[in-house]
Every structure is written in structure tokens, then in C-alpha cells.
N, C-alpha and C positions, 0 to 999 in steps of 0.2 A: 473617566468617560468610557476607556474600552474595559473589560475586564480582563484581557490576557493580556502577556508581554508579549508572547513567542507563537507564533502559530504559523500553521504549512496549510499554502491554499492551491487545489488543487484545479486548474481549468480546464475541463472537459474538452472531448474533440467536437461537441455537438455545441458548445457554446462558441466556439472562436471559429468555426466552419459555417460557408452561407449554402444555400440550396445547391448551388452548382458544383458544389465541393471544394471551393479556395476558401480564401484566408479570410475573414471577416476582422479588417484592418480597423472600423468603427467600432467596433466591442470591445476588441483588445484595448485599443485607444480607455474608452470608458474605463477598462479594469486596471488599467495603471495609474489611472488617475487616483482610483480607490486606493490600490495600494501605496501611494506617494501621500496620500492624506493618513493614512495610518501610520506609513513610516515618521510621517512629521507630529504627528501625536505620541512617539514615544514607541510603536509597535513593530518589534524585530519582524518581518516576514519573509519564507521561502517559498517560492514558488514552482510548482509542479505542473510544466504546463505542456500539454499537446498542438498540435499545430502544425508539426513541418512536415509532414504527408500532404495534408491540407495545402500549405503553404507552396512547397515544388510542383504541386499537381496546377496550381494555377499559373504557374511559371513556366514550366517546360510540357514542351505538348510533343511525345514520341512518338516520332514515325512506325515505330518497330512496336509488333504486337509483345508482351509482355506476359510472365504469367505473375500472379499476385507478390510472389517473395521477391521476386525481381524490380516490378512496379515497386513498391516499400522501398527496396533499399532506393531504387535511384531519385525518387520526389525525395525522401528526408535526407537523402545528402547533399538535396541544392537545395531544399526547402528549411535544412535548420540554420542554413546560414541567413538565409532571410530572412527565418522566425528571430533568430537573435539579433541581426539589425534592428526590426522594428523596434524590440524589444528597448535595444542599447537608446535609440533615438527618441523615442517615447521615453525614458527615465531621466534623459539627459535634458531635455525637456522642463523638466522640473528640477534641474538640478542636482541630481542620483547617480548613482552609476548602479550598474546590474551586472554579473558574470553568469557564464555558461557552465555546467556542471553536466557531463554526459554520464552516462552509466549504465552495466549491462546488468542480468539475473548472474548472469556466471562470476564476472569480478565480484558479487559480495558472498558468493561462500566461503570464501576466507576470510577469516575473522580480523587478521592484520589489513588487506583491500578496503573493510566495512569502516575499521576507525581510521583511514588514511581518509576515508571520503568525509568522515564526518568532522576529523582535522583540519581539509579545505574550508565546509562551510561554516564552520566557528570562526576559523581567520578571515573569510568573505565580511560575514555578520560585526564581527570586532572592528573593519574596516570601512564600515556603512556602503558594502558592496551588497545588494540583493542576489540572491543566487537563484537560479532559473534553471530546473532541475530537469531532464527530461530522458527519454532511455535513446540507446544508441541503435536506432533501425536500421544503420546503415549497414549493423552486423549483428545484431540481435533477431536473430528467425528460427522461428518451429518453434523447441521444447527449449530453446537458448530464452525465450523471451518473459517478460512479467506477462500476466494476463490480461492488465493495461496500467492505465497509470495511475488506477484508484490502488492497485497493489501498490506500486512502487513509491504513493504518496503515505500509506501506513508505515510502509518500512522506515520515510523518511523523517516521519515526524517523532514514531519512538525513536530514531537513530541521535535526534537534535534534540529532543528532551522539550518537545513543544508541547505545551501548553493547550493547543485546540489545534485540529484537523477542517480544514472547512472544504467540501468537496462541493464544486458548482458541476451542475448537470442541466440541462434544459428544462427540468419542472422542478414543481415546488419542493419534492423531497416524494418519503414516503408514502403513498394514498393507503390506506384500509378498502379495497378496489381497486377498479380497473380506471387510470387515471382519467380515461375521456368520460367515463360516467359522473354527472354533475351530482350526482347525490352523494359521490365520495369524498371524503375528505380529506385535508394532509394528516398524518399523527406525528404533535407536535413536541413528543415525549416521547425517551424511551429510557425506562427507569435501569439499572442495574441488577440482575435476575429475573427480568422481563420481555431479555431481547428476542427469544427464542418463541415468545405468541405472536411473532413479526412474518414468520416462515409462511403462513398461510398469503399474505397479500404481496409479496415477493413474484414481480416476472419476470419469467426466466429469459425473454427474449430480449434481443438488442435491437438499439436506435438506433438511425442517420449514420454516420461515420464514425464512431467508436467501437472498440474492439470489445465492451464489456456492456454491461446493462445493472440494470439495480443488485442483480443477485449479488455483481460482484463486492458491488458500494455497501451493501450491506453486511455480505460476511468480514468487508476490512474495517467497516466500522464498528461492528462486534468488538471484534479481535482489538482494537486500539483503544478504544474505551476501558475495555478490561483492564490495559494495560495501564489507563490511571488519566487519560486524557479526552478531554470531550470535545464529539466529532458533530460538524455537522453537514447537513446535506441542503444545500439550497439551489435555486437556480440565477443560474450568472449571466441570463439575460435581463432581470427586472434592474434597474436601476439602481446605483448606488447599495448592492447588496450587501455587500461586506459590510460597509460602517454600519448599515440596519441590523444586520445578524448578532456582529460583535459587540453593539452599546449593552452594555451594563441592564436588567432589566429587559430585553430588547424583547416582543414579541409578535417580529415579522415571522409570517410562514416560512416553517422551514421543520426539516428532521431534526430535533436534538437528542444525543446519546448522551444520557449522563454517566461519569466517568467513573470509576471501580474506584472505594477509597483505599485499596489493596495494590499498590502502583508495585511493580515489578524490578527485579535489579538492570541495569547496561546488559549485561553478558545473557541473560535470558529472554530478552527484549530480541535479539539477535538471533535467538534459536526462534521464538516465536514467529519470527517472518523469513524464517528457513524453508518452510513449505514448499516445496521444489525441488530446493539445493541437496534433496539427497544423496549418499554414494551409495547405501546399502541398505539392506532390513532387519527388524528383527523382531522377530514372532514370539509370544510369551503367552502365557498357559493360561489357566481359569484365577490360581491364586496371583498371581503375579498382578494380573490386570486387576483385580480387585483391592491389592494392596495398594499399587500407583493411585486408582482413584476413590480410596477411600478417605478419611477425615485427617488424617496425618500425613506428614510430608515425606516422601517413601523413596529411594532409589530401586532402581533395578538390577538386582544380583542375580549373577548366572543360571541360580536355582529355578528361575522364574523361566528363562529360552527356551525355547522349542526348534528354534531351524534361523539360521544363519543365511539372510542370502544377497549377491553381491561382492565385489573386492574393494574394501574401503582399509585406509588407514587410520593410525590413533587420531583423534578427536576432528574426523570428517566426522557431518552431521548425516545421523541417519535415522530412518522413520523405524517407528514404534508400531507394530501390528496384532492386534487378537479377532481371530475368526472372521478372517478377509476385509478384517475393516481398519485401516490408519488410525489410531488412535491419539497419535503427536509424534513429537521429533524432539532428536537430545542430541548431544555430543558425547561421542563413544568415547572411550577412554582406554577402548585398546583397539590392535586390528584385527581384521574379518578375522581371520586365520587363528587368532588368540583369543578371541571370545566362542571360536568353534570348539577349542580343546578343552573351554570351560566351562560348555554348554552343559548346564542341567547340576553341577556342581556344588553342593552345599556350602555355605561359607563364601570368604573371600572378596576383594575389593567392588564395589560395584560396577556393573558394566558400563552405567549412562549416570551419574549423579543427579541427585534431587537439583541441585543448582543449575544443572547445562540439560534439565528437561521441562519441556512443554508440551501440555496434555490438552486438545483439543477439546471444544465442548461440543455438545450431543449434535448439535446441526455442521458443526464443521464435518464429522467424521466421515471418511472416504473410502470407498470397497478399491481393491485390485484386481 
């Protein structure tokens, strides 16, 4: 009936949020429903869900003027306790049980932190616990945080080896235009070496109470796809969406990304959603950048460096740069200090191995 086993569904903060900015307790209700009907169909699912800003901000009304980081922490640390009651009551409801899974940008640059978190939710899943994945605002601020939780839903579902990404947003998915123009459509495909004719109808501004907008939903759906999993973008106010999306055949509106038949290893999966996590740089020349992305699978030896910059240790993740532009992230294989004295040097072990690097494609790339 469905076609995946495993899939990360991701609920938006403009889906489970009402106009006055609290909790929309009858949507959630709806989408647990869905997911309790898939789970009784045979369908592992993890869920990435926002809310507890939302959620405390309907709760607790402060006397005390606040300024934004302050507001955040304090609604989501009354607010995620509530988000997860509902959550627990509505599951138990049907019969389920569901766990709490908090998490920052900073605990997964460690590689040991990334497979501790993903050894919780395999024992959750093994135990027909749903896990309810969400990031930790109570201490997650600035440059500490994901960009929302369309990132941290990419990370999540390469991490779990899922199957499908299904991100709910308040509309239908992608439009080819501007979505309130009726003459626009959703585009209800998007083939593998196609993604990048997407960039033109991409807006860059954000909705209602979410911290991201399509731009983001689209570079993490790129990125995951790639990775070998197909994502898709629907909106998680119409009705019984999920089982629509997921049937076998199904062709309700919605974004689909079809997935790369080129699926990637664990360990590079990891560097792939390092974007952030970096401690250091490293700058490489005209040959170097053209060996990394030419037709064979290349490392990067010292010969290739131009400038070292940052204090990083052996295999902290660090970005890859040519001519002021990120070009991806790898894991170093020595420290700052040791690939300084080896900078430019002929020969010798490579700095970043083909296996612990990842090379952005042409629309991710990023100036500094």
C-alpha cells in the first residue's frame, strides 16, 4: 500500500501554529492520527517536529519586555514540555507511545555524539517508541543553531537511513511562480540533474512563524536526495496528507525529488550535513579545485593548499575553499598547524580523503 518502510516527516512551524501564534492542538491532533495509521500499516516513522515556541508563547504571557533570544529560550522551555505532552497523549490515544529526542548544531560535530543520537533512535524504532525529534532552543542561539528544522530534518533522515523525507509546509510545494498567482502551478517533479532549473522560482523570503522559507526546503531537499532518498514537500494543512503522498502510485500535489541512484556511504552522509560545523579552512589553487571536481574521485594533497586558516585539530571538519567561494567540507586528517608545514608540498598522505569529503553542487556554493 505505502511504498517506503522508513521515512522522517518533518512539521513545519506554520502548520502546527494558528494566526495568533499558539499551538494549533486540532492539526496536530489530525497528524497523529496519520502517523498512527501508517505506523499500523507497517511504516517506521520519525518525526521532526516544531512547535514549542508556538506552544509556551500560548502559555506563558511575560510581564518583562524581552529581546528575541531571550523570548525563544523561555516559550520553548515551557513550551516543549507541552509540545510533548500533547504529543505523548495523542499517541497514547491510539495506543503508541512516542519519545523526546532534543538536539543541538553543536553536539553533532562530533562524530561519536552523531552515531550516539542515532543509536537512541534505532532502539526508540526497535521498541515501537516514535521519536519526536526537535532542536534544543532553550540553548541553541545565533551561530549555535540549525537554520531550522528543514536542516535538522535532512540531517536526520540521512542519519536513520530513511527511506523518504516528507517536509509539510503551508502550501502545496514548489510553484514555477509566485504562489498566490493562479496561473502558477506546483512542479510535481524534480528529476536527478534537474534540480538546479528550480533556482529561478525559489523565494527567498520567509512565512508566518518559521525561521526558514522554500529556499531552505529546497537546498536540504537537493542535498538529501542526492544522497539517495526521496524527499518530498507537501502541505500539512489539506487533509490526511501523508497517506495521500505516501500511496504507492500517489498523485496528490506535492514537490517530489527523485532520489540519486548513487546513495552515499554513513561516514559521508555526516560530512555532507557538516555545513556549519566547521573549525577551520582551506584554500586550494586552480589545479587542485579542478582535480576534486573533475570525473574521478580525487583527494586533496598538500600540493593543491594555498593558506591554512583557523585552529582545528585532526579530523575536526573543515571547509574546502577556491576563489572566495566554499566549495564543500571534509575531514582533515591532520592539524591546522601540520597541514601548514605541508602546505604546497609535493607528495604525501592526503590532507582531506576522497571518503570524508563532500563537494557542494554549483547552487549550494558560498562566498566568505
Amino acid at each position: 500500500m505505502y511504498e517506503f518502510k522508513r521515512i522522517v516527516v518533518k512539521i513545519g512551524s506554520n502548520v502546527l501554529t494558528q494566526r495568533d501564534g499558539t499551538l494549533d492542538v486540532v492539526r496536530m491532533a489530525a497528524l497523529v492520527d496519520q502517523v498512527a495509521a501508517l505506523r499500523r500499516a507497517g511504516v517506521e516513522v520519525i518525526l521532526i517536529s516544531s512547535g514549542a515556541v508556538a506552544s509556551g508563547r500560548g502559555e506563558l504571557k511575560s510581564g518583562q519586555k524581552l529581546d528575541p533570544v531571550s523570548a525563544r529560550q523561555l516559550y520553548s522551555a515551557v513550551g516543549q514540555a507541552k509540545l510533548i505532552m500533547h504529543y505523548y497523549e495523542l499517541f497514547q490515544s491510539h495506543g503508541m507511545m512516542c519519545g523526546q529526542v532534543l538536539t543541538t548544531k553543536e553536539s553533532l560535530r562530533s562524530r561519536r555524539y552523531y552515531l550516539n543520537q542515532k543509536n537512541c533512535m534505532t532502539v526508540m524504532l526497535g521498541n515501537d517508541v516514535i521519536p519526536i525529534v526537535n532542536e534544543n532552543d532553550t540553548i541553541s542561539v545565533t551561530e549555535l543553531m540549525f537554520t531550522d528544522n528543514d536542516e535538522l530534518s535532512g540531517l536526520v533522515a540521512t542519519m536513520m537511513d530513511a527511506e523518504a523525507l516528507i517536509i509539510l509546509s503551508n502550501i502545496d510545494g514548489i510553484y514555477n511562480g509566485n504562489p498566490s498567482d493562479p496561473a502558477c502551478q506546483v512542479i510535481r517533479r524534480v528529476e536527478s540533474g534537474k534540480r538546479s532549473a528550480l533556482t529561478d522560482y525559489i523565494q527567498t523570503s520567509r512565512s508566518g512563524f518559521g525561521r526558514g522559507g522554500m529556499q531552505t526546503k529546497y537546498h536540504v531537499a537537493r542535498k538529501v536526495a542526492d544522497e539517495g532518498i526521496t524527499v518530498i514537500i507537501a502541505n500539512g494543512q489539506r487533509e490526511d496528507i501523508l497517506p495521500q503522498v505516501l500511496r504507492s502510485g500517489s498523485d496528490t500535489v506535492s514537490t517530489r525529488f527523485i532520489p540519486s541512484e548513487k546513495p552515499i556511504s554513513g561516514v559521508k552522509k555526516w560530512i555532507a550535513h557538516s555545513d556549519g560545523f566547521e573549525k577551520g579552512q582551506l584554500h586550494i589553487n586552480t589545479g587542485a579545485y579542478e582535480a576534486l571536481t573533475g570525473p574521478k574521485a580525487t583527494s586533496l594533497l598538500p600540493v593543491g593548499v594555498t593558506e591554512v586558516k583557523g585552529d582545528f585539530e585532526k579530523d575536526d571538519i573543515v571547509g574546502i575553499y577556491y576563489n572566495g567561494l566554499q566549495i564543500g567540507v571534509g575531514k582533515s586528517a591532520f592539524d591546522s598547524q601540520k597541514i601548514a608545514a605541508l602546505m604546497g608540498v609535493k607528495g604525501g598522505r592526503p590532507l582531506v580523503h576522497y571518503d570524508y569529503l563532500y563537494l557542494f553542487d554549483d547552487a549550494s556554493k558560498k562566498s566568505i
